[in-house]
Backbone as JSON, one array per atom type, in Angstrom:
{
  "sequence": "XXXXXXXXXXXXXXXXXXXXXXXXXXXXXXXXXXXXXXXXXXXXXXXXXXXXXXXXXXXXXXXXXXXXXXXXXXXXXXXXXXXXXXXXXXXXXXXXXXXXXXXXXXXXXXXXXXXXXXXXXXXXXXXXXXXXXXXXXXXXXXXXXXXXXXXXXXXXXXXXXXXXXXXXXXXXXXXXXXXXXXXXXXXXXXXXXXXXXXXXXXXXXXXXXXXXXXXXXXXXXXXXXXXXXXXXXXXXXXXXXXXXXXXXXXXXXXXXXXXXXXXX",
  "N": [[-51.22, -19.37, -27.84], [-48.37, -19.73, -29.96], [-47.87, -18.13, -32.93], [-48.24, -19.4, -36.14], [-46.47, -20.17, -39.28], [-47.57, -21.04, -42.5], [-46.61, -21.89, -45.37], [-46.32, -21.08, -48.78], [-46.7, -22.79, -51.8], [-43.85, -21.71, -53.48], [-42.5, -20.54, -51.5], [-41.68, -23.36, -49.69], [-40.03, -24.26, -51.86], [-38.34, -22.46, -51.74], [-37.15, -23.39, -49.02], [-36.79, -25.64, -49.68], [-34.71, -25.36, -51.4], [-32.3, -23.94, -49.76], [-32.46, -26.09, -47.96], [-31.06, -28.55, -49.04], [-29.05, -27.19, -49.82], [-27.64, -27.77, -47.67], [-27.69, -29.88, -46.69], [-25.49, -30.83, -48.71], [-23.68, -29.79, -47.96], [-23.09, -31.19, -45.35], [-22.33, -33.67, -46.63], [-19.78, -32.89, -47.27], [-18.48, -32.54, -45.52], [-18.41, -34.94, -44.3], [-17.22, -36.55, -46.07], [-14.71, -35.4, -45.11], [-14.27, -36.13, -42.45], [-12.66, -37.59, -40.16], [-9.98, -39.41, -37.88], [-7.88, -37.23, -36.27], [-8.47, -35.02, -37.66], [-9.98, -32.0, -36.77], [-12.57, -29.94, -34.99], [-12.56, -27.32, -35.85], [-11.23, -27.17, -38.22], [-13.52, -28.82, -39.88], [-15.61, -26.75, -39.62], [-14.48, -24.59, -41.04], [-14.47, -25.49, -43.6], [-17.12, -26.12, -43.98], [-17.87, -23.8, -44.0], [-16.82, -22.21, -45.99], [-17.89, -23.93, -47.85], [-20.45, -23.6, -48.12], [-20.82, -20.58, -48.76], [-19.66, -20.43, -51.01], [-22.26, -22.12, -52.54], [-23.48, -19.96, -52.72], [-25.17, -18.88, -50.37], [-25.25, -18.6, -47.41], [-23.86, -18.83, -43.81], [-26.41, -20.27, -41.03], [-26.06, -20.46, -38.05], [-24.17, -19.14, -37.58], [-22.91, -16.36, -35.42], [-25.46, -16.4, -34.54], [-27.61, -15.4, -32.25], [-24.94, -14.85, -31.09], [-23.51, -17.35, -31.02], [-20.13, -18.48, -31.46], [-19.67, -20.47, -34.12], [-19.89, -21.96, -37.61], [-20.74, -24.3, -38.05], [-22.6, -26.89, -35.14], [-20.72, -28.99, -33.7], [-20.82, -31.35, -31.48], [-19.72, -33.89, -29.75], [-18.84, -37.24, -28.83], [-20.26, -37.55, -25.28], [-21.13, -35.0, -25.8], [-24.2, -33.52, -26.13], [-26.07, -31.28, -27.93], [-25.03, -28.74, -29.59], [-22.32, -27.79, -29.27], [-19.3, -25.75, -29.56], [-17.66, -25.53, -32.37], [-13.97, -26.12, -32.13], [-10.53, -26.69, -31.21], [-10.72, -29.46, -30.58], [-9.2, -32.6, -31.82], [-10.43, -34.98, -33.41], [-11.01, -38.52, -32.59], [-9.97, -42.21, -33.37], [-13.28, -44.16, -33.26], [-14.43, -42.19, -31.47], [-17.53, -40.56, -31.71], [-19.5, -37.88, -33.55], [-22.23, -35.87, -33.77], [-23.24, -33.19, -36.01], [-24.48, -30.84, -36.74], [-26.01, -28.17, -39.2], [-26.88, -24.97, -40.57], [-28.84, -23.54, -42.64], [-28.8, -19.87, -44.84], [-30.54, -18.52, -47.51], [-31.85, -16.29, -50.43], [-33.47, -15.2, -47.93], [-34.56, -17.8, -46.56], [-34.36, -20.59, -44.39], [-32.82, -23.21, -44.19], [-32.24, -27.18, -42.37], [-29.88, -29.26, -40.94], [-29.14, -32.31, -39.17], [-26.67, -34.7, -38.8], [-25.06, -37.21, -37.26], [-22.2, -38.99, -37.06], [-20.12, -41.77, -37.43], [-16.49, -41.87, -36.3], [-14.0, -43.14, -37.71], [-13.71, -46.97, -36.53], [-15.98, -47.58, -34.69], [-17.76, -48.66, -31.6], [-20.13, -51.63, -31.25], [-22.3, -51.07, -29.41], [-22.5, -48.34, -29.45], [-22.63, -47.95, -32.38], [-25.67, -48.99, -32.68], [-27.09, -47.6, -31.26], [-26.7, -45.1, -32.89], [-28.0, -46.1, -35.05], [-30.48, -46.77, -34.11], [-30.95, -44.01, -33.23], [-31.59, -42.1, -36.27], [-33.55, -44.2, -37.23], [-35.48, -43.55, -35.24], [-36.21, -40.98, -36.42], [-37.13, -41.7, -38.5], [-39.69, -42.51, -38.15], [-40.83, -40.6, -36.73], [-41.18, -38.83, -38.9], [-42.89, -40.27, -40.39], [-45.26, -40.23, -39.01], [-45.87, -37.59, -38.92], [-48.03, -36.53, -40.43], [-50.8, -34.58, -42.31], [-53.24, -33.34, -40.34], [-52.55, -35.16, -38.41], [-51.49, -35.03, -34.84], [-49.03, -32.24, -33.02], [-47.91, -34.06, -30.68], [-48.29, -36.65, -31.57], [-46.09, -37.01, -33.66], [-44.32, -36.8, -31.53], [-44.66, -39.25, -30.0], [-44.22, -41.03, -31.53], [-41.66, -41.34, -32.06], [-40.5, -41.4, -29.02], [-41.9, -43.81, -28.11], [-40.61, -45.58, -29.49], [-37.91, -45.52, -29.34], [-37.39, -45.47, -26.43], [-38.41, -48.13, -26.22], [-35.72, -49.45, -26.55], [-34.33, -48.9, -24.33], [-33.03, -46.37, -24.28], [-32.48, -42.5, -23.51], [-34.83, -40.24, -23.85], [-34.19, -36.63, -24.57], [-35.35, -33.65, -23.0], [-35.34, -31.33, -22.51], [-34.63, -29.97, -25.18], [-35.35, -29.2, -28.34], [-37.41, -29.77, -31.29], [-38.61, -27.99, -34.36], [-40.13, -24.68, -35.78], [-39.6, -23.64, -38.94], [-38.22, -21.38, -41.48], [-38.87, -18.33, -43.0], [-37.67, -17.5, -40.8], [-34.92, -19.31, -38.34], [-35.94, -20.44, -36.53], [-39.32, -21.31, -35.64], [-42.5, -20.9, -34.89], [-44.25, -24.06, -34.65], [-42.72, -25.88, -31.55], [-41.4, -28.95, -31.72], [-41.46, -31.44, -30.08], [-39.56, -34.78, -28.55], [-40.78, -36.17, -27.67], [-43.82, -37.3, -26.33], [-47.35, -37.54, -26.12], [-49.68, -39.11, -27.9], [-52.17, -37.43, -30.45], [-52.38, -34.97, -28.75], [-51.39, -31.47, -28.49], [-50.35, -29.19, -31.2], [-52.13, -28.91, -34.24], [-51.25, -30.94, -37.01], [-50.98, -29.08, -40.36], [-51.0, -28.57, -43.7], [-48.63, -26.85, -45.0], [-47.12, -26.02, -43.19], [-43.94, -26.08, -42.03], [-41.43, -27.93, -40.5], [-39.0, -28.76, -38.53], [-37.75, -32.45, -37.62], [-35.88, -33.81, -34.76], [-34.6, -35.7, -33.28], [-33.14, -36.09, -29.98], [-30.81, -38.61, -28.63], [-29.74, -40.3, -25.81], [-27.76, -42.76, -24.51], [-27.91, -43.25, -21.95], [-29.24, -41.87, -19.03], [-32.34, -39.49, -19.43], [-31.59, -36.92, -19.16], [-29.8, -34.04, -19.32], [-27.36, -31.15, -19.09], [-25.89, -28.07, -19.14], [-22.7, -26.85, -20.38], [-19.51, -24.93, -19.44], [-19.49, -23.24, -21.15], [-21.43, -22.09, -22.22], [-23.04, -23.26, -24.48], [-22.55, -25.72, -25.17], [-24.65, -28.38, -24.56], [-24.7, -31.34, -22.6], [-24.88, -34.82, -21.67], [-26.03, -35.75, -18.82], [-24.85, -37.92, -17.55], [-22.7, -39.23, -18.82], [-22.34, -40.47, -21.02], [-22.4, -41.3, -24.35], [-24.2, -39.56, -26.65], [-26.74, -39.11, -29.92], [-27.72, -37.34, -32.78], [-30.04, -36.51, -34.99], [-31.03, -34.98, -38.21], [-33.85, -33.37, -39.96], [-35.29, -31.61, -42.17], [-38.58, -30.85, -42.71], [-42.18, -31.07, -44.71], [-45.35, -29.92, -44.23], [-47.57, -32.27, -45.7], [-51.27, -32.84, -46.89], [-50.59, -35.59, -47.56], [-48.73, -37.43, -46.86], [-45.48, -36.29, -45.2], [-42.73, -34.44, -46.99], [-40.01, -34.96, -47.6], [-37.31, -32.24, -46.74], [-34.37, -31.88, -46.34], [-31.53, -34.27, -47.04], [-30.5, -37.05, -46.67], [-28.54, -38.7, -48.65], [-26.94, -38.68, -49.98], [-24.92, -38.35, -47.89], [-24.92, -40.87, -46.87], [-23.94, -42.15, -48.42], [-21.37, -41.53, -48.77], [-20.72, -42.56, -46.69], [-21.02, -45.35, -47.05], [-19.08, -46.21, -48.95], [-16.59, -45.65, -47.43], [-16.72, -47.31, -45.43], [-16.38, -49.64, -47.2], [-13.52, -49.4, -47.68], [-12.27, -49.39, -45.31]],
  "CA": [[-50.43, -20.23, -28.74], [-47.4, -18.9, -31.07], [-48.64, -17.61, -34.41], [-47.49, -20.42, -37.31], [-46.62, -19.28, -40.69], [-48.12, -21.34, -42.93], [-45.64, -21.47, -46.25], [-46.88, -21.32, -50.37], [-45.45, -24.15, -52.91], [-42.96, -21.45, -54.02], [-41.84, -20.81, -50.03], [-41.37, -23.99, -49.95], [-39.17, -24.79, -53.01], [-37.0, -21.97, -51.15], [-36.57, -23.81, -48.43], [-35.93, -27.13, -50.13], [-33.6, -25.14, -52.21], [-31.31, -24.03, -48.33], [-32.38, -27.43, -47.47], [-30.28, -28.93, -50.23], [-27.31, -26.89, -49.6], [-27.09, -27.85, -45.66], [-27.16, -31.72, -46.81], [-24.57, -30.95, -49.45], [-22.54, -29.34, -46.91], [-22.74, -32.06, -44.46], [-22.0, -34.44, -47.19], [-18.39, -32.38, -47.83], [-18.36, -32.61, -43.97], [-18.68, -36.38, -43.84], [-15.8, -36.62, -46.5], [-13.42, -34.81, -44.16], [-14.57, -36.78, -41.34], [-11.51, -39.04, -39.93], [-9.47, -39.14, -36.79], [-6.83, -36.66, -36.43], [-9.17, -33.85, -38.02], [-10.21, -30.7, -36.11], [-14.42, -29.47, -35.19], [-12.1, -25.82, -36.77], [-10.88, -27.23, -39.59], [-14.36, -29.03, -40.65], [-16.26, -25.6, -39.6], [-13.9, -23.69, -42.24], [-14.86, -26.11, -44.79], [-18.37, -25.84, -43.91], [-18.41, -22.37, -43.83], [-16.14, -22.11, -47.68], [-18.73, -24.75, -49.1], [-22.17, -22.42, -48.01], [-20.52, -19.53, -49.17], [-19.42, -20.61, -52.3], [-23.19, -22.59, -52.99], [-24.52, -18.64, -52.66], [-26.08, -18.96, -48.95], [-24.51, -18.21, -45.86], [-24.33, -20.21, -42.18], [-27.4, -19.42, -40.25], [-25.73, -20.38, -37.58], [-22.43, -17.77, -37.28], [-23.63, -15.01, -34.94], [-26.97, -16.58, -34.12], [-27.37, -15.32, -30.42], [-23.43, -14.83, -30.55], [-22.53, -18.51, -31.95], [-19.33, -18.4, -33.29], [-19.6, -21.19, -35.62], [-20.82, -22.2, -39.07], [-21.67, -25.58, -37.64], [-22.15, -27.5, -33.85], [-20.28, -29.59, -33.42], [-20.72, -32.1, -30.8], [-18.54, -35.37, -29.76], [-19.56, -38.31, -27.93], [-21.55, -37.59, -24.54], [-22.0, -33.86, -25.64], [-25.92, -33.26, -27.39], [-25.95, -30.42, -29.36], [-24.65, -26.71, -29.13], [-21.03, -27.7, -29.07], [-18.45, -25.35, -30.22], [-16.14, -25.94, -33.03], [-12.84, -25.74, -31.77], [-9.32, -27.77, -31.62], [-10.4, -31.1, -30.21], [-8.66, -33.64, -32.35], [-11.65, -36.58, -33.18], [-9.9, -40.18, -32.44], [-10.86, -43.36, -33.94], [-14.03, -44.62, -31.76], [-15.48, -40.93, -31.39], [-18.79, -39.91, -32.53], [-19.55, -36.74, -34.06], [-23.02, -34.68, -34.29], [-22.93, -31.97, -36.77], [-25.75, -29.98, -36.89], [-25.98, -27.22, -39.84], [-28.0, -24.63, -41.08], [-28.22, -22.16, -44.09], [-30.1, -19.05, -45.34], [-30.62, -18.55, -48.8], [-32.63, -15.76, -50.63], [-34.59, -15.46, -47.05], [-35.18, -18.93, -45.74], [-33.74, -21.56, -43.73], [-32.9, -24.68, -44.07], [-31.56, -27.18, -41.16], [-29.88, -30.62, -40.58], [-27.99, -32.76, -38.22], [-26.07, -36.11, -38.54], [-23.94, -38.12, -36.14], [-20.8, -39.78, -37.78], [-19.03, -42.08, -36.44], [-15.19, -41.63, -36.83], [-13.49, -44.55, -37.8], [-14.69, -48.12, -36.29], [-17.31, -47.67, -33.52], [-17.97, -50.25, -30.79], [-21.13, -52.22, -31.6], [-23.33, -50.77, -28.68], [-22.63, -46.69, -29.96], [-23.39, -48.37, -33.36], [-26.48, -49.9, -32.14], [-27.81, -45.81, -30.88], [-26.82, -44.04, -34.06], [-29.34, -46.66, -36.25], [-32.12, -46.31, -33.35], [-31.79, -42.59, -33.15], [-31.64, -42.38, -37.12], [-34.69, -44.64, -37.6], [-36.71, -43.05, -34.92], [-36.18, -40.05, -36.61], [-37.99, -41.94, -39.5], [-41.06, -43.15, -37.33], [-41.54, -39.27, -36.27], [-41.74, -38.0, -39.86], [-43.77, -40.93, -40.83], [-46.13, -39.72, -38.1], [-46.15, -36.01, -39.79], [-48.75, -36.45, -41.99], [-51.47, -33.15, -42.35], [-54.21, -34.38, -39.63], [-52.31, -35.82, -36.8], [-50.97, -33.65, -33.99], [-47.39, -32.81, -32.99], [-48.16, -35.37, -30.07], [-48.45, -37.88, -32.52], [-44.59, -37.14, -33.87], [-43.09, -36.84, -29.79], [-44.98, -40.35, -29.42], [-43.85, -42.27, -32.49], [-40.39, -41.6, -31.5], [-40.41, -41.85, -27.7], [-42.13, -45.36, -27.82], [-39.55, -46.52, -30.14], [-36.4, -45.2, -28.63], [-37.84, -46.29, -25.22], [-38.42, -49.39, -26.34], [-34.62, -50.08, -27.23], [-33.79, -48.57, -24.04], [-32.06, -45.32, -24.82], [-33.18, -41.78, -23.04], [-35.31, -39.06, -24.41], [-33.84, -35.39, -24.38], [-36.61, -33.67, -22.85], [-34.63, -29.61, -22.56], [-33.91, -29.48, -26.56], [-36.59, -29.7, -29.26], [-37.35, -29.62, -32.96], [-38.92, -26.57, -34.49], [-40.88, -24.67, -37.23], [-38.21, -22.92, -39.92], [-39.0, -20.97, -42.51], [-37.75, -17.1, -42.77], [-36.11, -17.82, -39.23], [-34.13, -20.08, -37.94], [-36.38, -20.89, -35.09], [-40.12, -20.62, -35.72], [-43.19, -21.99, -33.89], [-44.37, -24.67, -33.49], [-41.91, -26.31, -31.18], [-41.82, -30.35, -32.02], [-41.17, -32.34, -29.0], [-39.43, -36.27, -29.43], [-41.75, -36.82, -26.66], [-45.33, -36.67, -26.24], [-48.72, -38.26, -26.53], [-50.81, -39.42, -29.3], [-53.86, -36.78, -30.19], [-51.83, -34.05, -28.07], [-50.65, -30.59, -29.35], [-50.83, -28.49, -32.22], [-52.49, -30.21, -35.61], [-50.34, -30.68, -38.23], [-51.56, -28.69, -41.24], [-50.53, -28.51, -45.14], [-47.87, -25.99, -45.07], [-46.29, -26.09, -42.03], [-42.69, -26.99, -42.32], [-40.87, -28.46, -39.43], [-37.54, -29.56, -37.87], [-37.37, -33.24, -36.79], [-34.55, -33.54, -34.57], [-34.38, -36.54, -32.14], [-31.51, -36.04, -29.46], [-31.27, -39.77, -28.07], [-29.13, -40.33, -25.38], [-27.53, -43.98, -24.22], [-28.05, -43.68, -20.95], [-30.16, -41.01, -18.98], [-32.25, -38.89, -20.44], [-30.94, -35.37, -18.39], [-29.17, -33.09, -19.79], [-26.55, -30.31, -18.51], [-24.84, -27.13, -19.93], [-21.48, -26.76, -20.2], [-19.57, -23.72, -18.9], [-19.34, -22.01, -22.48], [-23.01, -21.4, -22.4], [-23.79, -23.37, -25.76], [-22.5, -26.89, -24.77], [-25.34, -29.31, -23.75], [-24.02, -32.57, -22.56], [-25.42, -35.8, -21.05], [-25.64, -35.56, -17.06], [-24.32, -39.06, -16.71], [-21.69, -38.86, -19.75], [-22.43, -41.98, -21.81], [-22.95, -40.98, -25.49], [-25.5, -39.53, -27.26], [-26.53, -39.0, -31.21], [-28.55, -36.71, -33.47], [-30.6, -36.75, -36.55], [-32.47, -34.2, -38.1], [-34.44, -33.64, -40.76], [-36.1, -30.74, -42.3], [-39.71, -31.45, -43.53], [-42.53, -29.81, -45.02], [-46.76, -30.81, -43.94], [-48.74, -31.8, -47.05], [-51.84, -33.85, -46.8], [-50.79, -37.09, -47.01], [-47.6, -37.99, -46.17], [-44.6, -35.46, -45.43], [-42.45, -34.54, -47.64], [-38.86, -34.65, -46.56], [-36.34, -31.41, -47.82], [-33.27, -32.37, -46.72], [-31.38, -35.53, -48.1], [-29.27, -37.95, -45.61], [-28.7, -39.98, -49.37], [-25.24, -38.57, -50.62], [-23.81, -38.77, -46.96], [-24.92, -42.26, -46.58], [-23.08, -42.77, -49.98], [-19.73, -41.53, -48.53], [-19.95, -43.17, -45.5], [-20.86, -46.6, -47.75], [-17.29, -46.02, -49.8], [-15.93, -45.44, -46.14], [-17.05, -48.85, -44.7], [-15.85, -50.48, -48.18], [-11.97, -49.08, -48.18], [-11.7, -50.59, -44.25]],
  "C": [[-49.68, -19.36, -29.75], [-48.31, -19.04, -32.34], [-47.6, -18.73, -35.65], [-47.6, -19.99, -38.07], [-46.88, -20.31, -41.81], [-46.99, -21.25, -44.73], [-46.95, -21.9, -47.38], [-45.82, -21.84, -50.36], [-44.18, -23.07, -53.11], [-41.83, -20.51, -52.75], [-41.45, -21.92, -50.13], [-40.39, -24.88, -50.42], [-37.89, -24.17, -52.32], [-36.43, -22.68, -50.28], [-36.27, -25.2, -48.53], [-34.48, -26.33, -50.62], [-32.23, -24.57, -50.9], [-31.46, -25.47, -47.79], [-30.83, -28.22, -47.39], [-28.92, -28.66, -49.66], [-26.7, -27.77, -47.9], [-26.84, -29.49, -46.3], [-26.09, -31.91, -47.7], [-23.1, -30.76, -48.73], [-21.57, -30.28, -45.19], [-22.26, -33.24, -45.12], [-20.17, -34.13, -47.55], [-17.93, -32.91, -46.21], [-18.07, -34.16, -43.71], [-17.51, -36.77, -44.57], [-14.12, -36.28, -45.71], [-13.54, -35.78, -42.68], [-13.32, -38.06, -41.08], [-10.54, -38.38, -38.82], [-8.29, -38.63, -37.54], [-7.73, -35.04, -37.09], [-9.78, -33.41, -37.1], [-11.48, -30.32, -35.99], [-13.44, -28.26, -35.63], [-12.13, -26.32, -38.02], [-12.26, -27.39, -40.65], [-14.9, -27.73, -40.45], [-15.62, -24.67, -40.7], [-13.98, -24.47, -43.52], [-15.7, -26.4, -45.26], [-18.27, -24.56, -44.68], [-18.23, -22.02, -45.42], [-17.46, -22.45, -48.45], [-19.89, -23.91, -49.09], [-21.88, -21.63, -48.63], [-20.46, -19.67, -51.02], [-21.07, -20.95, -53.36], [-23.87, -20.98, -53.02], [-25.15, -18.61, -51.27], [-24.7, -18.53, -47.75], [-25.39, -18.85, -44.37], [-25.51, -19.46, -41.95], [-27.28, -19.54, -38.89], [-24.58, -19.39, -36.48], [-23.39, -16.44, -36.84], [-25.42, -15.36, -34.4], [-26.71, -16.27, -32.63], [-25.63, -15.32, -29.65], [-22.7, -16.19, -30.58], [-21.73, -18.22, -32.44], [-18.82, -19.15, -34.34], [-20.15, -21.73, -36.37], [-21.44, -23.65, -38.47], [-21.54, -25.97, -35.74], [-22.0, -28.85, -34.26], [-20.06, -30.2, -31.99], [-20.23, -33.64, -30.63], [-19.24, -36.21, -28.79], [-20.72, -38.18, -26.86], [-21.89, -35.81, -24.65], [-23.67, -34.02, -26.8], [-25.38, -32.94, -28.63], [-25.39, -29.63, -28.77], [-23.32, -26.92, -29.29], [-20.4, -26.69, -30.22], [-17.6, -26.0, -31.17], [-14.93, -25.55, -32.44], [-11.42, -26.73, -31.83], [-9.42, -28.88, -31.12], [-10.23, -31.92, -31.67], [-9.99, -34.95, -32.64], [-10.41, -37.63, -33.43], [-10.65, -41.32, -32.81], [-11.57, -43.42, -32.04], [-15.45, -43.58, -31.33], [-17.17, -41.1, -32.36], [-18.9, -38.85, -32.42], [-21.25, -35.74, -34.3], [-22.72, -33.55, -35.09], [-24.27, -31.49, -37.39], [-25.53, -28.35, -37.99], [-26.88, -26.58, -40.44], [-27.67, -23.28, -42.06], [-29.27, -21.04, -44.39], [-29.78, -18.55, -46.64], [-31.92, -17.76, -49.5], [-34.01, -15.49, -49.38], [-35.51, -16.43, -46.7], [-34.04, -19.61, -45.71], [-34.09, -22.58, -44.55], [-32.05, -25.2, -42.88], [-31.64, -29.0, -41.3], [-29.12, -31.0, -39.64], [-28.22, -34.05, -38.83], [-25.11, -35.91, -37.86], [-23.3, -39.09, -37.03], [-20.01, -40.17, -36.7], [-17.15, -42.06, -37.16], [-14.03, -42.79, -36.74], [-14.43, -45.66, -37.44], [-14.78, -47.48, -34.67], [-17.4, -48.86, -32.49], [-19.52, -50.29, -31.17], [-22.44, -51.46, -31.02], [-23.48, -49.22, -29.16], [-23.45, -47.09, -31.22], [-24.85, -48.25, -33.33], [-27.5, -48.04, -31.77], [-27.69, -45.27, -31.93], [-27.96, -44.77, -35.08], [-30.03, -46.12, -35.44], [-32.39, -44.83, -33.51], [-32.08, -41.96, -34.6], [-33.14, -43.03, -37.36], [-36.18, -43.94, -36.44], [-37.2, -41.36, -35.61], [-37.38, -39.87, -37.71], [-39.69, -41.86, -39.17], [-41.39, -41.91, -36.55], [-42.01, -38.77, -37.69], [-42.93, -39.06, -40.29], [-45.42, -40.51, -40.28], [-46.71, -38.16, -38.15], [-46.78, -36.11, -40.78], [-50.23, -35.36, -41.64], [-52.91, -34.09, -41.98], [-54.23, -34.85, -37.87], [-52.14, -34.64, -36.01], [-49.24, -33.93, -33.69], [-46.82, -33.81, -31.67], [-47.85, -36.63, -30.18], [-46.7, -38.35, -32.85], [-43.74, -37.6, -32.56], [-43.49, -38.26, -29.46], [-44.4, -41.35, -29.99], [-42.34, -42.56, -31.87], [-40.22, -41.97, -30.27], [-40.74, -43.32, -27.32], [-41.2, -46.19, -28.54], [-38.27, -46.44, -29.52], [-36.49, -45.99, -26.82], [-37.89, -47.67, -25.15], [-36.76, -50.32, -26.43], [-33.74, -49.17, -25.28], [-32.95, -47.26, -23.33], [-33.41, -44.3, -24.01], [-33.77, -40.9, -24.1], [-34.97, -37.51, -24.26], [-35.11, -34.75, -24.21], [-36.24, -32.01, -23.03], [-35.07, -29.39, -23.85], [-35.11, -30.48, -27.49], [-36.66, -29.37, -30.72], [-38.26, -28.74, -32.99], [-39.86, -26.29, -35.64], [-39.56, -23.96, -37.42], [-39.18, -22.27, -41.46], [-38.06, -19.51, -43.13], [-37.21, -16.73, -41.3], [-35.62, -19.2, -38.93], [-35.16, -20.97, -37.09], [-38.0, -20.86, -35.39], [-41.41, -21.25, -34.62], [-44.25, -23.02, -35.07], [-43.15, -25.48, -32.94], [-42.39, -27.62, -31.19], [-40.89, -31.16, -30.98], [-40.61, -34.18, -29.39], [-39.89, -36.82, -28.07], [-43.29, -36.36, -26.46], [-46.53, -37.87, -26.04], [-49.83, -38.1, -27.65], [-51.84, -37.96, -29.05], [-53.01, -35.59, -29.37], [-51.45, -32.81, -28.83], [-51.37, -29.72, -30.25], [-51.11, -29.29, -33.71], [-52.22, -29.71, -36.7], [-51.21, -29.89, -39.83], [-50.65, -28.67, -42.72], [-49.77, -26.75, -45.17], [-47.09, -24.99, -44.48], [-45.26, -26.61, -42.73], [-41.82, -26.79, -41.02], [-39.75, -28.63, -39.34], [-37.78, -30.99, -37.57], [-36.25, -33.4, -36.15], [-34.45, -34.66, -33.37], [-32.75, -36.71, -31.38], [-31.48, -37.34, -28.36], [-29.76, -40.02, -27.03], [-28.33, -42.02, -24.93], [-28.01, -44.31, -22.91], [-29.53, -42.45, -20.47], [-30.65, -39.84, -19.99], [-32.01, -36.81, -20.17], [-29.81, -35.06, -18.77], [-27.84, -32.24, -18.46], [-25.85, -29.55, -19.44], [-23.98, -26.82, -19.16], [-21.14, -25.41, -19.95], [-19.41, -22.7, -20.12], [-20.7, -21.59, -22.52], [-23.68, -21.94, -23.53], [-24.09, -24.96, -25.45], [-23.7, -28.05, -24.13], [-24.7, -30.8, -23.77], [-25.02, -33.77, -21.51], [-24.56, -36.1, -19.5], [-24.95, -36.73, -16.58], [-22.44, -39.38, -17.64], [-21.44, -40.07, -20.67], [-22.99, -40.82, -22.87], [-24.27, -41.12, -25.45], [-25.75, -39.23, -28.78], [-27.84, -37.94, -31.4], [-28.64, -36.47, -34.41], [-31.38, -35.52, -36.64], [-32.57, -33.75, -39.38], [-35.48, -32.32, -41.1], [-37.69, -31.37, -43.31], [-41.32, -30.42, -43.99], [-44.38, -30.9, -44.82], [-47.5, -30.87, -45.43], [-50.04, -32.4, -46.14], [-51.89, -35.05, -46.53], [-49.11, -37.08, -46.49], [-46.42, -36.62, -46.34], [-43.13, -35.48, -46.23], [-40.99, -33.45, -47.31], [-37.64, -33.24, -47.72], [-34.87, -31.28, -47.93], [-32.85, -33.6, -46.88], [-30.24, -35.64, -47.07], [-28.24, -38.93, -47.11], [-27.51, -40.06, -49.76], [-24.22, -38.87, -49.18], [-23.95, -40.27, -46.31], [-23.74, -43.14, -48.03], [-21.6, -42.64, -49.41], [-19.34, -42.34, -47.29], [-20.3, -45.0, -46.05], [-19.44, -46.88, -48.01], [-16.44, -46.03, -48.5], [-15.83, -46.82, -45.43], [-15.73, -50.09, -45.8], [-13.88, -50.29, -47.83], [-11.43, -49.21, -46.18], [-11.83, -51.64, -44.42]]
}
């Protein structure tokens, strides 16, 4: 079994404090968000805003990534390149970002939709969103990471929708990547047991239709084998005792995309 690193309160605070920035950054991100805008343009406005907060992508150059955020569109996952596709009313957007700051990560993803949505895409970005909830809820110092891959899988299942079974949520800490790897599938009682100072990824990648995968020919691209949208949430979190205790914040980009709803 991979070796887990175990963080102190003032680890921790660091990686609330990269947390922070990545949700601030996706919140500038969610402002720019509107058809006719560029996955370049938002990635250079990503990249400005990290820089400027003191941190830098942790993305740019990871394994030869070359950009500050992925960007993925309708039936791709995750991994997508930034580059010149145009988003058009209708689209959906993943944007997955991550930061390092005084030597630690932080890491989030939201799915935006761009302009008005049809009801049924709608209808996947709440489910994969709330199961995202009903995994951390399930992260409490005790259970196993079983427990998390189950909460979500029986809920998302229940509505339907596939489970990404390739692409998984993570530990983070002073890497990007750490262990344990957190599955949005599993069984109760299964796994490795959550402990007080573990800190995790949630990351549910929910698909509409199947739940099989495929990479694209750039090598980063994962996309849905049948090509019906898919969404992603994610959520950096940290194990206490009782209940987990979430470090990045969905609360300011739910605020812009409120004001967004209001002024259609």
């Amino acid at each position: 079994m991979a070796f887990i690193y175990y963080k102190t309160e003032s680890e921790i605070r660091k990686i609330r404090e990269s947390s922070l920035i990545v949700s601030n950054t996706l919140t500038e991100v969610a402002k720019a968000i509107k058809p006719g805008v560029s996955g370049a343009q938002l990635d250079k406005l990503a990249e400005d805003f990290i820089e400027s907060a003191g941190a830098k992508p942790a993305f740019k150059g990871y394994r030869g990534f070359p950009g500050t955020l992925c960007i993925s569109v309708n039936a791709q996952v995750v991994h997508g390149i930034p580059g010149n596709y145009i988003l058009k009313e209708g689209d959906i957007v993943s944007v997955d970002c991550g930061v390092v700051k005084d030597g630690f990560y932080g890491d989030s993803a939201y799915t935006f939709a761009v302009g008005v949505i049809s009801p049924d895409i709608e209808h996947l970005l709440k489910i994969t969103k709330e199961s995202l909830y009903k995994g951390i809820e399930a992260a409490c110092g005790g259970n196993r990471i079983g427990d998390i891959g189950e909460a979500i899988q029986k809920f998302v299942e229940s509505h339907n929708y596939g489970v990404v079974r390739e692409l998984v949520g993570h530990g983070i800490g002073r890497s990007l990547h750490e262990a344990p790897d957190v599955p949005n599938y599993g069984r109760r009682g299964n796994g490795q047991k959550l402990k007080a100072g573990m800190v995790i990824c949630i990351e549910p990648m929910i698909n509409m239709g199947t739940k099989n995968v495929k990479q694209e020919a750039d090598g980063w691209t994962m996309t849905t084998a049948d090509g019906k949208p898919s969404a992603h949430f994610e959520h950096t979190i940290a194990i206490t005792d009782g209940k987990a205790l979430i470090l990045t914040s969905f609360e300011k980009i739910e605020e812009v995309e409120r004001k967004t709803v209001e002024v259609k």
